[in-house]
N, C-alpha and C positions, 0 to 999 in steps of 0.2 A: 612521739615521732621525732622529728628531727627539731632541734632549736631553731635551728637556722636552714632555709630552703632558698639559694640565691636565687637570684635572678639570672637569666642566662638570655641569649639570642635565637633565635629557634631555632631548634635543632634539625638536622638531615634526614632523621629518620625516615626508611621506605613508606612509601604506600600514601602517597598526596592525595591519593583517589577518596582518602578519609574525608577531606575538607568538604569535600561537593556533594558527600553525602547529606551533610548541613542541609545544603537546601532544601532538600524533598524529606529525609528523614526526621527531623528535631519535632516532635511534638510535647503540646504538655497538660494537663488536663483542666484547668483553668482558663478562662481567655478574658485578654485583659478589654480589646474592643476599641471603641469610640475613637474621637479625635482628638482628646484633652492633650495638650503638652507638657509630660510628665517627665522628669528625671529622679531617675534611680541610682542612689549610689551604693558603693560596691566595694567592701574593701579582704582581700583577698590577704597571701603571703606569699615570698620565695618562689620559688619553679612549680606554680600548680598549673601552668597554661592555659586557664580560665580566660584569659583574654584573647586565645584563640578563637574564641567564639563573637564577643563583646559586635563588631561591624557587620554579622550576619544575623542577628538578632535585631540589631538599631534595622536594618534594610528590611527587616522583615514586619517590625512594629517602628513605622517612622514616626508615630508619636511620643516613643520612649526616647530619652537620651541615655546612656550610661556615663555615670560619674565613677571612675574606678582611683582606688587606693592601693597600691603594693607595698604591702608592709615588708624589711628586710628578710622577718623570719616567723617563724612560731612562735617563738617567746617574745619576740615586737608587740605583734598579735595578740596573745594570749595576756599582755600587759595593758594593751587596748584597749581589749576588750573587758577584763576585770573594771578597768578606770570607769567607761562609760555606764557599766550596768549597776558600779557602786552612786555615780555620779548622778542615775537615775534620766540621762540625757546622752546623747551625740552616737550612737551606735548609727549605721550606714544598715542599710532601707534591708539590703542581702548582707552577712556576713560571713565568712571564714570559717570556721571553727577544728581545732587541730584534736584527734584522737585522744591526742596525750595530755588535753586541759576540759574534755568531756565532760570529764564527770565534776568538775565544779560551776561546770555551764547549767551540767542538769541539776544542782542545788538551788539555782536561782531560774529555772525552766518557763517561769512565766513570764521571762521579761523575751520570750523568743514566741511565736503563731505555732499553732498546732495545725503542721501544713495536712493534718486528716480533714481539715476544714476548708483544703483548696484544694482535693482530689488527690493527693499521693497514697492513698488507698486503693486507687484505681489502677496504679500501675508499679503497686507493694512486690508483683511478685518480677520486677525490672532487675532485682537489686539481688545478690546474695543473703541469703535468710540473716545470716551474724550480721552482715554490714547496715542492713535496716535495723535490725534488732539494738545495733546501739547508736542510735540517732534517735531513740524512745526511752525518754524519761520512765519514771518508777510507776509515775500513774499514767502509762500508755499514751500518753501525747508525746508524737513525732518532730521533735525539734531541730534536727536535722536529715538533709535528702545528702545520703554519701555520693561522695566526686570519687575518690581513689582510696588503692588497698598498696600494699609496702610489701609484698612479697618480696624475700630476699637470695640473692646469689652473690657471686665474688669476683668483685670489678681485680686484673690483674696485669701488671706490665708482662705481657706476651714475651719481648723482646728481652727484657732483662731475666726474664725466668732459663730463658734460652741461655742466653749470658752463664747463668746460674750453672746449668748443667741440669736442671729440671725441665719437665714435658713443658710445653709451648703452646700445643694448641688443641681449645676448649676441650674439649669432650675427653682431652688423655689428662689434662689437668681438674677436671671432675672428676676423674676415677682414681687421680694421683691425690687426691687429700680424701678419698674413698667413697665415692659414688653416692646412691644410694647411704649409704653404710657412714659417712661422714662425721668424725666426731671431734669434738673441742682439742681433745689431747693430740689427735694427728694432726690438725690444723696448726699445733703452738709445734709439733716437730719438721713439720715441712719449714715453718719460720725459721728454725733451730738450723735446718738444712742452708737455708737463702744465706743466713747471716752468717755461717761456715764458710761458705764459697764464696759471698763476693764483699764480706763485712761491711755489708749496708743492711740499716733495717730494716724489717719486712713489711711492717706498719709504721702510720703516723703516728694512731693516737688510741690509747686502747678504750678511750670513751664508747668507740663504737660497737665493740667487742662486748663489752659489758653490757648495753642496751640491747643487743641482740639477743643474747642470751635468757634476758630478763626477759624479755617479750616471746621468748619460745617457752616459758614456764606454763603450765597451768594456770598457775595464780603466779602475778608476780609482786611488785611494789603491794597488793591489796590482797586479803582473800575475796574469794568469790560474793560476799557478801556487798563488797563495793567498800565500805564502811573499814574495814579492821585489818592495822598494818602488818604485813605479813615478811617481815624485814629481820628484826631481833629473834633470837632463835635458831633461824631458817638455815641450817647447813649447807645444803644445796647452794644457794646464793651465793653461802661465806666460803664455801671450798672454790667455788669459779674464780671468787673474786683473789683468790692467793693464789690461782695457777694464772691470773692475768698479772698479778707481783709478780709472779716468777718469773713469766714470759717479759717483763719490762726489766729485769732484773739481767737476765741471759740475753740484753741486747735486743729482742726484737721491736722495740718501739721506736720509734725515728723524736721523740720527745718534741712534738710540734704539737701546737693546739690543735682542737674539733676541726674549725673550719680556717676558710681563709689559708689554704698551703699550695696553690698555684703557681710559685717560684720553684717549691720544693718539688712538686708534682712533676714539675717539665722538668727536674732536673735531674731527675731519678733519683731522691734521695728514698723512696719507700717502694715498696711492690704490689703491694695489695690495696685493697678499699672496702668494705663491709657494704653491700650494696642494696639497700631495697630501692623501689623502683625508681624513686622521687632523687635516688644520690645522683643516678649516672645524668640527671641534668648539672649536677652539684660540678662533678667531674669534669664536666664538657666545658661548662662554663670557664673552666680554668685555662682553656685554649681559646685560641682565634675561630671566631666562624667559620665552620667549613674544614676546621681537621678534619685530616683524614690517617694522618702519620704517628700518630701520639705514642700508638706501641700502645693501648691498653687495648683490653677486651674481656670475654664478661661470660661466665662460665656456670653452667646448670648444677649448682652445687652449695652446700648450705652444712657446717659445720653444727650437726646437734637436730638435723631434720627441720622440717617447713616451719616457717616462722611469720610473723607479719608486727613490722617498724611501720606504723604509722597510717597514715589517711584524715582524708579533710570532710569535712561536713558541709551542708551550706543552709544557714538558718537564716529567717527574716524576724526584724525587729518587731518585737510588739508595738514600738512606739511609732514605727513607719505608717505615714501620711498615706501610704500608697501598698495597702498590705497584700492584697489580690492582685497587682500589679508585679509587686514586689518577689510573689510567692510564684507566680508564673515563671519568671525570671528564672529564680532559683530549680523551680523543677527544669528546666529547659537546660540549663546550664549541668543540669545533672543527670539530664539523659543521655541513652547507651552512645546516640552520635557525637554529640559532645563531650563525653569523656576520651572517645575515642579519637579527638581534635587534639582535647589536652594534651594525652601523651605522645599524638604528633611532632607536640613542639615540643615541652618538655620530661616525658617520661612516666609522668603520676600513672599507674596499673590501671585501669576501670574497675570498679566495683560492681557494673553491672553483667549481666550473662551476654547478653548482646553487645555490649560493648567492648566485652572480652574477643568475641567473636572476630569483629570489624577487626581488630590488631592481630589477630593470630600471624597473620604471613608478616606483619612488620618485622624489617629488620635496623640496624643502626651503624652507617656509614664509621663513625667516630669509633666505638668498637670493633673495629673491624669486620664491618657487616655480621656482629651476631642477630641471631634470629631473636630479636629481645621477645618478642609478642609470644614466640613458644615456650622461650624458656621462663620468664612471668606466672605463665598460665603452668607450665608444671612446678614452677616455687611455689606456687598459693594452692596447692592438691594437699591436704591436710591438716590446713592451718585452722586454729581453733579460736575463737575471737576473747581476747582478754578480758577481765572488766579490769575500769581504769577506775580509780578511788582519786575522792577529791584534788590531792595534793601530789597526785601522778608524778603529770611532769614537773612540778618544782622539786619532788625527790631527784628524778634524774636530772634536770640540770644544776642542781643547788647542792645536792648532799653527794651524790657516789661522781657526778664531773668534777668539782675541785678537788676533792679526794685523787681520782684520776691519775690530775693533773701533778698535784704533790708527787704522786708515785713514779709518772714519766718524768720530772725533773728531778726526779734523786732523792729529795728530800722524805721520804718517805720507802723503806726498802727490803719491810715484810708483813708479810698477808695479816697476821694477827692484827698488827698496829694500826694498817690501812682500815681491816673491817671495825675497828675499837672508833677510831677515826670519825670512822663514818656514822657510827651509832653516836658518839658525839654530838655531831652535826646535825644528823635527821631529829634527834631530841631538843636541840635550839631551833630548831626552823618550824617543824612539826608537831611536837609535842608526843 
């Protein structure tokens, strides 16, 4: 998923009527009871809006306190949480857990409750088959209950496309990089088009570019196996990765880091943004509360067909004082109404069917009132769930991000050397 999921202020999005579902809807199959005075802590990452919920849950069990923790990113997280499980101590009672560092979570699966033993069994079929499917270790214990899925579309300055001499709005700008029919080569020629007319780049950073595409693979970083890297060789991979040279080559990368470009953003130095669901809190965040003028907006359309960037888990520590307290928590927190809070505030997709449902009509003031909740739900019509091999995300952000980065700074200026590069690099880190 993402390295880094900021933090943001909550967002505008329509349909408030989500919150007060909380009250009467959140149930969870556990109950934790009594009157003991218990505190549960909690440590989360970035824009997942888990703490949308946090004071309706205390109001509902006033015996529980929540202690919560927001880590800056994924890989804050994903460093966290390696530390405490090597350290064999300090994990928080509910944790976090990112798509893209899964599967090394599931190599050490017993330092996490097998929540089939606090009832998420009972409400297994809550969730999309794939997104329960990988929150289960190798030998069937359920390690994590999924929060969000990362269906993806293409966040775009409205206003500067206009500028451009290209469609403007949504629906002609999804059939302008080809609908349905959408594919990597038209996508790097519309860029080709931006940066003819108005000699600005079309993108920041082709990091994102490149993780999209990896995650629309079959197999990507892994085969199917989980186990065996699926990198060297792999044509596929290494042909994207020289038409993403190309395209940094022919100008269209704004050569600005992953994250952190909020100056750049508002200042129109780039047009587009690679969006699964979790960015366009990414995005917003880069404005004042309460934009509404920004000129972006957010287009039912997906270069290469349906994909899915990411999604969090929520697992309880084994080592937690309070595991059936704990476990309650976590399934609440990952029910259809509460997910549906999440991406209230900021954006994370729901993973569940009914949770899906509650967002359909939402819309999102900051993009321009697009309908995010329809266009979501038909990004994720298709998508086929990856396995993620132990060393996932440290391939994407250790070996093909600095790589990347060489290549939007110059330093590096064709596709051969970049993939030689990278197979370098994945062999010092990885083995």
């Amino acid at each position: 998923m993402n390295s880094k999921r900021r933090g943001i202020t909550a967002a505008s999005i329509a349909g408030a009527s989500i919150l007060a579902v909380l009250a009467s809807g959140c149930s969870s199959p556990v109950g934790s009871g009594g009157d003991e005075k218990i505190t549960l802590s909690v440590t989360t990452f970035g824009t997942m809006g888990v703490d949308a919920n946090y004071e309706q849950y205390m109001e509902e069990h006033p015996n529980i306190t929540i202690e919560a923790t927001n880590l800056e990113g994924g890989g804050a997280a994903r460093d966290d949480a390696y530390a405490k499980i090597a350290a064999g101590t300090g994990l928080s009672d509910v944790v976090a857990i990112e798509e893209g560092w899964l599967g090394t979570i599931s190599e050490v699966s017993d330092s996490f409750v097998d929540l089939r033993d606090y009832g998420i069994e009972d409400v297994k079929d809550t969730w999309l088959d794939w997104k329960y499917e990988q929150g289960t270790d190798a030998d069937g214990r359920v390690i994590g209950a999924g929060l969000d899925i990362g269906p993806q579309g293409i966040c775009y300055r409205g206003d500067l496309f206009a500028a451009a001499g290209l469609p403007s709005e949504r629906s002609e700008v999804a059939a302008y990089f080809g609908g349905e029919d959408a594919t990597w080569d038209r996508f790097f020629e519309v860029g080709e088009e931006y940066v003819g007319a108005t000699g600005k780049a079309f993108y920041h950073s082709p990091r994102f570019f490149w993780n999209s595409f990896v995650n629309q693979q079959e197999e990507g970083y892994y085969k199917a196996d989980g186990e065996t890297l699926n990198i060297e060789g792999n044509d596929v991979l290494k042909a994207q990765f020289a038409k993403i040279v190309e395209a940094e080559q022919a100008g269209l990368g704004a050569g600005l880091p992953g994250w952190d470009v909020g100056p750049e953003a508002k200042e129109g130095k780039f047009a587009t943004y690679m969006c699964p669901s979790w960015m366009l809190g990414i995005v917003q965040g880069y404005y004042d509360e309460g934009t509404t003028d920004s000129g972006w907006d957010f287009a039912d359309v997906m270069p290469g067909g349906a994909a899915n960037w990411g999604g969090a888990f929520l697992g309880v520590a084994e080592n937690s004082e309070h595991k059936e307290e704990a476990a309650e928590l976590a399934l609440w927190l990952a029910s259809p109404e509460a997910q549906a809070a999440s991406f209230e505030l900021a954006g994370p997709f729901p993973s569940t069917l009914d949770g899906q449902e509650l967002v359909k009509d939402s819309t999102n003031p900051f993009f321009n009132d697009a309908p995010v909740g329809e266009i979501f739900a038909a990004r994720s019509e298709g998508v086929v769930a990856q396995v993620k091999g132990p060393e996932d995300s440290n391939i994407q952000d250790n070996v093909f991000g600095p790589i990347l980065d060489r290549v939007s700074q110059g330093e590096i200026t064709d596709g051969d050397t970049a993939w030689n590069e990278a197979l370098k690099l994945l062999d010092q880190l990885v083995g």
